[in-house]
LOFI-49489 format. One record per residue (C-alpha): residue number from 1; residue in three letters; x, y, z. Coordinates in Angstrom, 2 decimals, decimal comma, always signed. Last residue first. Layout:
# residues N
NODE seq type      c1      c2      c3
NODE NUM  ALA       X       Y       Z
...
END
This chain:
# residues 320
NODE seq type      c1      c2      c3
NODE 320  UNK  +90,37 +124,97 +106,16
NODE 319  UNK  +93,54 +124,38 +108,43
NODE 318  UNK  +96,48 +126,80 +108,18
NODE 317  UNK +100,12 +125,44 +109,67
NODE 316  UNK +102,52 +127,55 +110,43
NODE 315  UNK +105,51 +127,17 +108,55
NODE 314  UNK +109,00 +125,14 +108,13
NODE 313  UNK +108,26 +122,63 +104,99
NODE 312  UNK +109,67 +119,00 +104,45
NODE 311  UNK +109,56 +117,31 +101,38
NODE 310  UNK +110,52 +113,43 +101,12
NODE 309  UNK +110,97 +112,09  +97,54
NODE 308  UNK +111,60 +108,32  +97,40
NODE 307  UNK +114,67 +107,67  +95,21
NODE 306  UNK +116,01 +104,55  +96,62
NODE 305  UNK +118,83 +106,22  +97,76
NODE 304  UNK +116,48 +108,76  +99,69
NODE 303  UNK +115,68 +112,13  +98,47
NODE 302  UNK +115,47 +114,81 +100,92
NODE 301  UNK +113,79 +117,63  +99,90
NODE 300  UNK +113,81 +121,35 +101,78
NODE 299  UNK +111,38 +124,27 +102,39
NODE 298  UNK +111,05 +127,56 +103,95
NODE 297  UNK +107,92 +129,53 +104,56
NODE 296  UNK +105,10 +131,08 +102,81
NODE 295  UNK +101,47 +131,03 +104,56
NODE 294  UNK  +99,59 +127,53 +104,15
NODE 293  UNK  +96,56 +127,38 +101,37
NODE 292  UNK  +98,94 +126,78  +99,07
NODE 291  UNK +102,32 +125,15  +99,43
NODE 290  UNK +104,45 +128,15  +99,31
NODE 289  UNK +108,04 +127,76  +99,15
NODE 288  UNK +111,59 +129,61  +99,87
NODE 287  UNK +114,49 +126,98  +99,27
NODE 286  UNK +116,23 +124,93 +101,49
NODE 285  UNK +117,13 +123,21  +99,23
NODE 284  UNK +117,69 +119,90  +97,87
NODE 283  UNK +119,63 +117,30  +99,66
NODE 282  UNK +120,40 +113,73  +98,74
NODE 281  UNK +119,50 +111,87 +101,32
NODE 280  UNK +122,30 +108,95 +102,85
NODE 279  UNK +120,40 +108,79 +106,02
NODE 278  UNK +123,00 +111,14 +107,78
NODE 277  UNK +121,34 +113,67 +105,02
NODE 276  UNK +117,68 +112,62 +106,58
NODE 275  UNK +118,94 +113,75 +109,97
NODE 274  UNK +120,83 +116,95 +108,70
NODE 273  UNK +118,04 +118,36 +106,43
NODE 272  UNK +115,02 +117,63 +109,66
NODE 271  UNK +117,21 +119,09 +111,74
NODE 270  UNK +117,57 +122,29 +109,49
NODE 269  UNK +113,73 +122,58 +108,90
NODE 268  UNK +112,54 +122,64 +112,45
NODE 267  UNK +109,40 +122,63 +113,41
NODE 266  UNK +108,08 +120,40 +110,92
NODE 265  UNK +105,17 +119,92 +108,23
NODE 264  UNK +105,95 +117,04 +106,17
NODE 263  UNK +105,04 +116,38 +102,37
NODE 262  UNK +105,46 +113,15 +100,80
NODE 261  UNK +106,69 +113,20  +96,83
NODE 260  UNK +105,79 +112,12  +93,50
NODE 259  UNK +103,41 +109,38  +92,96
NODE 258  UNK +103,13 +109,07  +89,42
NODE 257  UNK +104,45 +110,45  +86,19
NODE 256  UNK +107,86 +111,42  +85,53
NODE 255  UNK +109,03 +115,51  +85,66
NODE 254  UNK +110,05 +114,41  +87,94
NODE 253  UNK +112,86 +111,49  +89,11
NODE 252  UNK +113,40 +108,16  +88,32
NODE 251  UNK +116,54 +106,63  +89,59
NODE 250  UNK +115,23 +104,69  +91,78
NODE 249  UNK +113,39 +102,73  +89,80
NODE 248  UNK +115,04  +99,06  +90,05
NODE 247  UNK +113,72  +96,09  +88,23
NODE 246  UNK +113,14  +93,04  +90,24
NODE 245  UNK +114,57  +90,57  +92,10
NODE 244  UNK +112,77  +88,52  +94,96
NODE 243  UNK +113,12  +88,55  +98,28
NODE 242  UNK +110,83  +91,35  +98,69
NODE 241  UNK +111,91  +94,48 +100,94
NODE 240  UNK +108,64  +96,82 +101,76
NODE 239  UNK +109,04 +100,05 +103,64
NODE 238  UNK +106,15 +101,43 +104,90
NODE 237  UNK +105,69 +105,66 +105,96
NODE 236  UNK +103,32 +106,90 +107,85
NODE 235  UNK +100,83 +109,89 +107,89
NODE 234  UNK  +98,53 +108,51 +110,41
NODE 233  UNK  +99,88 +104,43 +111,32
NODE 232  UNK +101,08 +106,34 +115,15
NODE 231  UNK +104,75 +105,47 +116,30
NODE 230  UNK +104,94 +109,27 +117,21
NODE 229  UNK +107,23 +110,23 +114,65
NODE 228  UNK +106,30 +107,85 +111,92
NODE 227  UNK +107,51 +104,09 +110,79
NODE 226  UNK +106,35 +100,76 +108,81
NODE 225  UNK +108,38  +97,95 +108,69
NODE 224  UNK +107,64  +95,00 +106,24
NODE 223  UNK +109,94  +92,20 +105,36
NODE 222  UNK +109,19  +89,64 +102,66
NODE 221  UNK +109,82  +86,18 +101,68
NODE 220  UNK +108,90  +84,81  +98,42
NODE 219  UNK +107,37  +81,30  +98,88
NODE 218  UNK +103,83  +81,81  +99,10
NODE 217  UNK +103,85  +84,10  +96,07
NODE 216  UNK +105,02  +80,59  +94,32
NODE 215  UNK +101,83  +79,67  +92,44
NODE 214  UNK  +99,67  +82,83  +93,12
NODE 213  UNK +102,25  +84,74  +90,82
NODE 212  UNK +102,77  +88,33  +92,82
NODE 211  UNK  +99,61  +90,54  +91,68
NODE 210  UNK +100,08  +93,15  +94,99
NODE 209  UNK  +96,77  +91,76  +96,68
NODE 208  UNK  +98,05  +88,40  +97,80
NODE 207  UNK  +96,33  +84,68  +97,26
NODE 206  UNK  +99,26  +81,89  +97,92
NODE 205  UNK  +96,79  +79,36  +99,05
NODE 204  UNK  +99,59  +80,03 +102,28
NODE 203  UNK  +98,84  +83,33 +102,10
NODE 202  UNK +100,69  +85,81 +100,24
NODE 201  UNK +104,82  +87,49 +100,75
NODE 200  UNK +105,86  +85,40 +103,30
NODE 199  UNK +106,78  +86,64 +106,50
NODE 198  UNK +108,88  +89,31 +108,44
NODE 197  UNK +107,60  +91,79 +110,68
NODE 196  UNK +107,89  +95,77 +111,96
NODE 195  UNK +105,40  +97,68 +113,43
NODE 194  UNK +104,35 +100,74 +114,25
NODE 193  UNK +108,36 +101,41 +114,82
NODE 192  UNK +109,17 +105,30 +115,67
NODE 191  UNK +110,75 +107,85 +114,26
NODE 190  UNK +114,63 +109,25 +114,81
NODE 189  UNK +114,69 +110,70 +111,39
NODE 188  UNK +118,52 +109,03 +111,78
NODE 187  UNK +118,01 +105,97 +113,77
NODE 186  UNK +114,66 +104,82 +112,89
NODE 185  UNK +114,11 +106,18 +109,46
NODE 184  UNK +116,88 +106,27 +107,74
NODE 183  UNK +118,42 +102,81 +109,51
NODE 182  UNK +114,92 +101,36 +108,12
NODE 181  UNK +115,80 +102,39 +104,47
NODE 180  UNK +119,27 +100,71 +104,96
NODE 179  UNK +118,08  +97,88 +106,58
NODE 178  UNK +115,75  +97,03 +104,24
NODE 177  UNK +117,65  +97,31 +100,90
NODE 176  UNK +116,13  +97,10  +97,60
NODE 175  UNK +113,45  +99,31  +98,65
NODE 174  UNK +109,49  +98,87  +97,90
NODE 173  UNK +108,11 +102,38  +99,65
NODE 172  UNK +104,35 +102,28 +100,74
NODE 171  UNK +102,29 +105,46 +101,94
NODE 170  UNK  +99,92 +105,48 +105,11
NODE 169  UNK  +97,16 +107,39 +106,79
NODE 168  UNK  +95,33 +109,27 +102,82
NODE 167  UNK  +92,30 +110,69 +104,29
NODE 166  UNK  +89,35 +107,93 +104,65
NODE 165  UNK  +87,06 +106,79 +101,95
NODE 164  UNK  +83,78 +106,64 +101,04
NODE 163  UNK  +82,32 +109,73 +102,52
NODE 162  UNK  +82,53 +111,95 +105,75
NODE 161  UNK  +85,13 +111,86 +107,92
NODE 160  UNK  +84,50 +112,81 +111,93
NODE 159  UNK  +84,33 +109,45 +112,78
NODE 158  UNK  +87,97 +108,10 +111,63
NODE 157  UNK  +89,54 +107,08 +114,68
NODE 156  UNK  +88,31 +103,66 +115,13
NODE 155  UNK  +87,77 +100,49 +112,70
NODE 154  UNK  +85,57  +97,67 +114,47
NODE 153  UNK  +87,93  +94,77 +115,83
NODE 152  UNK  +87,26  +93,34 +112,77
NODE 151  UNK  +86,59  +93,77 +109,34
NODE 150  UNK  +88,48  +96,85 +108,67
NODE 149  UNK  +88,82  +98,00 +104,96
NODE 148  UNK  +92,05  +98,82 +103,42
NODE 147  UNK  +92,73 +100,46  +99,98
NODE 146  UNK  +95,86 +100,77  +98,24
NODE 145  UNK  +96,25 +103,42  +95,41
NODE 144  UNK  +98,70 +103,66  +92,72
NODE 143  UNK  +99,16 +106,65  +90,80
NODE 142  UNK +100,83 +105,78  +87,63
NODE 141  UNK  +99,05 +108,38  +85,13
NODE 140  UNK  +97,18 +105,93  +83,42
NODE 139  UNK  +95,53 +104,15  +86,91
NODE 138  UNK  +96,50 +101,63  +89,69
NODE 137  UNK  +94,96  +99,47  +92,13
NODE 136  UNK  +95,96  +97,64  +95,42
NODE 135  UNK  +92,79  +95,54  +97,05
NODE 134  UNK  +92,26  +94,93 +100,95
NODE 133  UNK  +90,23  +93,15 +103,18
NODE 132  UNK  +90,91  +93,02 +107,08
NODE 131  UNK  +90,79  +90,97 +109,73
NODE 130  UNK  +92,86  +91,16 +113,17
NODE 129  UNK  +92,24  +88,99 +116,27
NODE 128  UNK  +92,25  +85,67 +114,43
NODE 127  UNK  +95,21  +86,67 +111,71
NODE 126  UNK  +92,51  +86,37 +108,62
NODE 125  UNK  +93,57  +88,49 +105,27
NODE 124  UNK  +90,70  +88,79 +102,59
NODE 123  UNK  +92,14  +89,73  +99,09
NODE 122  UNK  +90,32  +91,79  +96,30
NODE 121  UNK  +91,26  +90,68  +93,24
NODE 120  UNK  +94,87  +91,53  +92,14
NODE 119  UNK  +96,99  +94,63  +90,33
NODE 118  UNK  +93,66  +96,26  +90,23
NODE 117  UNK  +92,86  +99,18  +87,65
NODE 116  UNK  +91,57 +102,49  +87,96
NODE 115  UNK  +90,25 +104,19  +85,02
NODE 114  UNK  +87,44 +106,44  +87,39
NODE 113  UNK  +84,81 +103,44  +87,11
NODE 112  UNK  +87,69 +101,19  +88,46
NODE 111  UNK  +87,67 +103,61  +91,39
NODE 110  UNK  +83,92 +103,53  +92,09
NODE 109  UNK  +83,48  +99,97  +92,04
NODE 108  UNK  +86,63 +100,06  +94,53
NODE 107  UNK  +84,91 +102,34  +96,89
NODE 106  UNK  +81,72  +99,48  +96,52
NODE 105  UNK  +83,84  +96,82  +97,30
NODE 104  UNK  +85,65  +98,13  +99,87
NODE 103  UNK  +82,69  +98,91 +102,20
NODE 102  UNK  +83,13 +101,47 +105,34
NODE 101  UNK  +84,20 +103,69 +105,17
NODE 100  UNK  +87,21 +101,90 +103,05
NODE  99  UNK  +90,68 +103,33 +104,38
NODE  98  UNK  +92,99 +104,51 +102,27
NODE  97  UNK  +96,91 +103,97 +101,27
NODE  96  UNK  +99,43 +105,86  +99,06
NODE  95  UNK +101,20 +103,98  +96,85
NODE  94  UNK +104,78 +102,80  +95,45
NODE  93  UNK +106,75 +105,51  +96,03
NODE  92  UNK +110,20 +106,05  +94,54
NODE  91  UNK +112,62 +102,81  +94,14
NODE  90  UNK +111,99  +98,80  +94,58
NODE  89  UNK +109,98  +96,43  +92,15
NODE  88  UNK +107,77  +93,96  +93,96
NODE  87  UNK +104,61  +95,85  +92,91
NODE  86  UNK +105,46  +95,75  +89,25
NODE  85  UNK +106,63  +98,70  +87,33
NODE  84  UNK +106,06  +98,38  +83,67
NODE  83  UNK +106,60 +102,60  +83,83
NODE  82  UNK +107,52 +103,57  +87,29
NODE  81  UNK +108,37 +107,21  +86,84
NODE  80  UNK +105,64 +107,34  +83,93
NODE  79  UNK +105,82 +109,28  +80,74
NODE  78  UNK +106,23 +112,90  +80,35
NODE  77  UNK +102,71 +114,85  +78,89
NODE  76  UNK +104,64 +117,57  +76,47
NODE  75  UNK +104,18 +121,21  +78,23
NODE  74  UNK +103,42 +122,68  +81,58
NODE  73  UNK +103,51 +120,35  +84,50
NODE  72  UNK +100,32 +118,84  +85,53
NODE  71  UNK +100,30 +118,72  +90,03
NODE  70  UNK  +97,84 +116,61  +92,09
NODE  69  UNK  +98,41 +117,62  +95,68
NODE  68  UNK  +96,30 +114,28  +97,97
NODE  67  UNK  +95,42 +115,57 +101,50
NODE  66  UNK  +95,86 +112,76 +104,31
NODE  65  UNK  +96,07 +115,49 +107,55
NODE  64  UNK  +94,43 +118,81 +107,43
NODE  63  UNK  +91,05 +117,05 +107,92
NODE  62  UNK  +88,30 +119,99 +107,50
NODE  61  UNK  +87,30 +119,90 +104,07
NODE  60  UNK  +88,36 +115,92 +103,06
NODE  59  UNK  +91,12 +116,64 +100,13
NODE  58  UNK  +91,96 +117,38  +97,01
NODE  57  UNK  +95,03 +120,13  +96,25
NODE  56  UNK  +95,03 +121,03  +92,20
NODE  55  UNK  +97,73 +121,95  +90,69
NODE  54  UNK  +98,83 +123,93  +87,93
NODE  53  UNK +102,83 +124,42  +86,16
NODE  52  UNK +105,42 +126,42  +84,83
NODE  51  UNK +109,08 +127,09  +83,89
NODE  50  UNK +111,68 +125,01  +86,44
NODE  49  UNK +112,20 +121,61  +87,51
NODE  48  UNK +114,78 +119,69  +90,16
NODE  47  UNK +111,89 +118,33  +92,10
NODE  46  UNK +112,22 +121,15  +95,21
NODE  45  UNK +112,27 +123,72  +92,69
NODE  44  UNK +108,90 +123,52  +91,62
NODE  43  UNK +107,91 +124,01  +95,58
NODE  42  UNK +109,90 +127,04  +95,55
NODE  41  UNK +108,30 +128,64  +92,01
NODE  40  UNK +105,33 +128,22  +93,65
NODE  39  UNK +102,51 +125,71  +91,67
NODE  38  UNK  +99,94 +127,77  +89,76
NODE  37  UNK  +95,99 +127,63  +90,55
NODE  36  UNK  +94,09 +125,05  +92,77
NODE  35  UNK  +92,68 +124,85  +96,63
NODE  34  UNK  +90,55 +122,54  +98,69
NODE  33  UNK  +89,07 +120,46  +95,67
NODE  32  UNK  +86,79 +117,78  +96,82
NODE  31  UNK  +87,79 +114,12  +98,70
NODE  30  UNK  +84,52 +111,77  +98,30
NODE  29  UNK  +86,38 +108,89  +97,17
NODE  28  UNK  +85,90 +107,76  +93,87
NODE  27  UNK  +84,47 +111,32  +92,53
NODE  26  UNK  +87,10 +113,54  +94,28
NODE  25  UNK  +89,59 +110,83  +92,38
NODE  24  UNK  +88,10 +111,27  +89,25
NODE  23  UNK  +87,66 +114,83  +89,08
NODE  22  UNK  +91,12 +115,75  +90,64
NODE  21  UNK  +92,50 +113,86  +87,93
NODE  20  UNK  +90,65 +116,03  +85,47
NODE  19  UNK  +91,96 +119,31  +87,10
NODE  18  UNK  +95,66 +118,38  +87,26
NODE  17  UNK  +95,82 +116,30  +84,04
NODE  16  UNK  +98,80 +114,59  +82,64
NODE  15  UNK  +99,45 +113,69  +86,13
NODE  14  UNK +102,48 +114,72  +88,84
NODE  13  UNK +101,63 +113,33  +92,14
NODE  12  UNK +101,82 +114,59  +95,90
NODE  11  UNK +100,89 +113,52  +99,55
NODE  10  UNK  +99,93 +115,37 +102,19
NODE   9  UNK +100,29 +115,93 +105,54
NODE   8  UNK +103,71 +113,65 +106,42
NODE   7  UNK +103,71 +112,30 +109,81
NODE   6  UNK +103,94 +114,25 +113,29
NODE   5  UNK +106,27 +116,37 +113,36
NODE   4  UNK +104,03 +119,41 +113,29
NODE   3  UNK +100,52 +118,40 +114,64
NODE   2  UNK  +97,75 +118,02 +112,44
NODE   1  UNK  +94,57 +119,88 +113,10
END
């Protein structure tokens, strides 16, 4: 069961197509439907909309933690909140991340055959201790997915999940300023550092997985900090900072397509508000919500400068 302040639980999209989203991603990755029918009038709130809409939560049964809530908003299809977005671009969320279990060939096979697309080839990273493979992909609706497979030391924590792929442990933020998004999280959320360096943006053959020009990839620096409560990479957060320009979508906000929001169970709903509003958040809320399956509670969004969606929700939490 996931512990409260302890990462975000689940991530959240708005597609064209609740249910046949669902389909393809349950089909890529082994997730299935844990729960579907309207979206609380709370929760709607909590991205500035109103009227109706469906959802569909997807998920491993079991594993409260890495849960993907796939929401269609009634009426006209609305295009995509990072529409010619590249993967060096800042604002909202980039992607959510997976682990292979255990080959990433084969989970990607099934991906592209769901209308995913890869921003690169597959990329093998060497750092003599540490190896891992990893591809970035992305689909019609904007959801971009990173997936990670372990080559060596031999992957751990993940032997109660069944399938392909892991729960959803980590989701990527490009932001235009580093400092300011790590100032949010470190001294104002209060989380902790799984790590934190500063490189080049490829290998020095200038191969990458996010599609940046092989020819000078190897020359655009990059910083990379990634942060959660209890300094654990389950239901983290990464902020990216490229030192390169690009075009800025943080001003994109639902009803857009794409990755839409984290969700984070905690204790207490008020700190959580104050904290990220010392950030610089913009603060929606609290409002009354219901997040099926969890009982009712309240709920609040904090949306960073670089327009990244946090939701945080006050309840007990129900596993299935």
């Amino acid at each position: 069961m996931i512990a409260l302040d302890n990462g975000f639980e689940e991530a959240v999209a708005i597609v064209a197509d609740a249910g046949a989203s669902a389909a393809r991603l349950c089909a890529a990755t082994g997730f299935v439907p844990l729960a579907q029918g309207p979206v609380d009038g709370g929760a709607l709130a909590l991205m500035g909309l109103s009227g109706g809409a469906q959802e569909v939560l997807i998920g491993h049964p079991g594993v409260a933690r890495g849960r993907i809530r796939l929401i269609q908003i009634d009426g006209p299809v609305a295009g995509l909140n990072r529409e010619g977005g590249q993967a060096w671009d800042p604002g909202g969320i980039f992607d959510i991340n997976l682990r292979a279990l255990p080959d990433i060939e084969a989970l990607q096979r099934a991906l592209v055959a769901q209308g995913f697309v890869a921003h690169a080839p597959i990329t093998d990273w060497d750092f003599g201790p540490l190896a891992v493979r990893e591809v970035v992909s992305s689909d019609a609706d904007g959801l971009c997915v990173a997936l990670m497979e372990r080559v060596r030391p031999p992957l751990q924590g993940y032997d109660g999940v069944s399938g392909p792929a892991s729960f959803v442990f980590n989701s990527t933020q490009v932001v235009p300023d580093f400092e300011a998004a790590r100032h949010l999280y470190r001294d104002c959320l209060g989380w902790l550092p799984v790590q934190e360096t500063e490189g080049m943006a490829a290998q020095d053959s200038g191969a990458n997985c996010m599609g940046l020009p092989e020819g000078i990839a190897a020359q655009i620096p990059m910083r990379i900090g990634i942060y959660q409560p209890e300094g654990r990479m389950e239901g983290s957060v990464e902020i990216i900072e490229y030192g390169v320009r690009g075009h800025d979508f943080s001003d994109c906000e639902p009803p857009l397509r794409g990755w839409t929001s984290l969700r984070f169970p905690v204790t207490d709903l008020e700190e959580f508000i104050n904290r990220a509003a010392m950030g610089g958040c913009r603060i929606i809320g609290p409002v009354a919500a219901q997040w099926a399956p969890h009982p009712a509670g309240m709920a609040a969004a904090a949306i960073t400068p670089w327009g990244a969606r946090l939701e945080a929700f006050q309840s007990g939490v129900k596993d299935r």
